[in-house]
N, C-alpha and C positions, 0 to 999 in steps of 0.2 A: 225325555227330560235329562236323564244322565246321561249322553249322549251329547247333549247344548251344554250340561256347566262341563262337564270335560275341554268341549272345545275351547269354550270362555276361558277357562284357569289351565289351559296345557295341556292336560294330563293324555295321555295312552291309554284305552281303556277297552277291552273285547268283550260286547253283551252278546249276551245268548235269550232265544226267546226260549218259554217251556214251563212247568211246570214245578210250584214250589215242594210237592209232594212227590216228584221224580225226578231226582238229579240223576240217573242212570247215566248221562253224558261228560258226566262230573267221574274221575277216581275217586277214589276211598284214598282219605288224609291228606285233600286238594287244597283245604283252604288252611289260614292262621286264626281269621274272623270273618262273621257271618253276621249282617246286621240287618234284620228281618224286621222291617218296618212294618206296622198296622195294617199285615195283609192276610191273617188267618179269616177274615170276614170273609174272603171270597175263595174260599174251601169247603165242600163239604166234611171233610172229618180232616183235621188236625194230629191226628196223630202219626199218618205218616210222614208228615213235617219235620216233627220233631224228628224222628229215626231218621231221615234222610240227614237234616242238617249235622246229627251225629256222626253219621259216615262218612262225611266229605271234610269236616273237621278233622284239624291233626289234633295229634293230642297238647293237652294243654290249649285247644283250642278257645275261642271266646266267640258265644253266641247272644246277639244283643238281640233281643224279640221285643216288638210295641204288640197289644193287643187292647181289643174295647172289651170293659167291663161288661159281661154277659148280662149285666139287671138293664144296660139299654132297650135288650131287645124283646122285655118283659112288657113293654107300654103301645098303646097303638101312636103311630108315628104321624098319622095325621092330626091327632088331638095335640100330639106331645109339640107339633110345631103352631098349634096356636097357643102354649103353656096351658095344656091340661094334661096331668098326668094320669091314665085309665088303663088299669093291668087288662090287656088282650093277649099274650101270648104265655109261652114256658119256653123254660129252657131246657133242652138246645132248643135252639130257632134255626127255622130252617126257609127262606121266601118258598118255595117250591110245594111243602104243606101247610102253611102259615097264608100265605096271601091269599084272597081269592086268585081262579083259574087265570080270570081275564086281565087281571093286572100281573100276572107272572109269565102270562101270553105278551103283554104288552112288552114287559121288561127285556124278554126274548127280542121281537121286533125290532124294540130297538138299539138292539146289540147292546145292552146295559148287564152292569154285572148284578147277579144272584147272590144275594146274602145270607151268611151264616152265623148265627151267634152261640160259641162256644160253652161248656162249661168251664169252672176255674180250676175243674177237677183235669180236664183235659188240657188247660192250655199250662198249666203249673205242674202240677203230677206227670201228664204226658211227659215232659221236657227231664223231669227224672227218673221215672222208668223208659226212657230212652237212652239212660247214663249219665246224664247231666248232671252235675252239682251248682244249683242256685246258690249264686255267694251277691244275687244286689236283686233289690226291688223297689220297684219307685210307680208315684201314683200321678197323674196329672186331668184338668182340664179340657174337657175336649169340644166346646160348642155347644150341647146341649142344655135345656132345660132344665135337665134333671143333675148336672152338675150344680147345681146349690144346695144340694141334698146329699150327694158324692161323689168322685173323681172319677172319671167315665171313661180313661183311660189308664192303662197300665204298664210296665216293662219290667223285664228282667233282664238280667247279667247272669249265662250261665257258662260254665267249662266242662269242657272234656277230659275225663280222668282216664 
């Protein structure tokens, strides 16, 4: 995808495939901004996320992170998509002890990604015991059900001191 609006609107752009929890490939104080869109779902632990994206940040850097509100992944998801809301899980959520075997078999199969649903303790707190200073927070809408009850979506605006 970023790769097609590049071409579309001009731009030069070198993607690297890999992992968001190991920029090892990356230096230390490579970027200005890092804008880490609604991808901690498909991590299991987040927090070396945050440390990495500290690393590769200069200073005074700006890290823009989206995540989903962790009470999503409190509901069972097949009720939740006929609009019934039924607490079947806790947090953290993990597909891997959470689903049955044979649907996380299936998931496997067919090369679909594994979900994870963070606490706010890690996807907030993480970001400043990694050095961060949260200076913006904002809440949004995300498709759900259980958005008429609260914003299912999240972001922050943090920097590198």
């Amino acid at each position: 995808l970023e790769s097609m609006i590049a071409e579309r609107d001009g731009l030069t752009i070198h993607t690297v495939k890999g992992s968001m929890d190991d920029l090892s490939v990356f230096n230390d104080e490579s970027f200005d901004v890092i804008v880490h869109p609604v991808a901690n779902v498909f991590v299991e632990n987040v927090l070396p996320v945050w440390k990495e994206a500290y690393r590769v940040l200069k200073r005074n850097g700006i890290l823009i992170s989206g995540f989903v509100n962790p009470v999503v992944f409190l509901f069972d998801t097949e009720l939740e998509q006929q609009g019934v809301l039924k607490v079947k899980h806790s947090i953290p959520y993990a597909d891997p002890e959470d689903l049955p075997k044979h649907k996380v078999k299936k998931l496997i199969e067919n090369n679909e990604a594994l979900e994870f649903g963070h606490s706010l303790e890690d996807q907030i707190k993480g970001q400043i015991d990694a050095g961060f200073i949260v200076t913006g927070f904002y809440e949004d809408k995300g498709g759900f059900v259980l958005d008429q009850y609260i914003h299912t979506y999240s972001a922050t605006r943090s920097v590198k001191v």
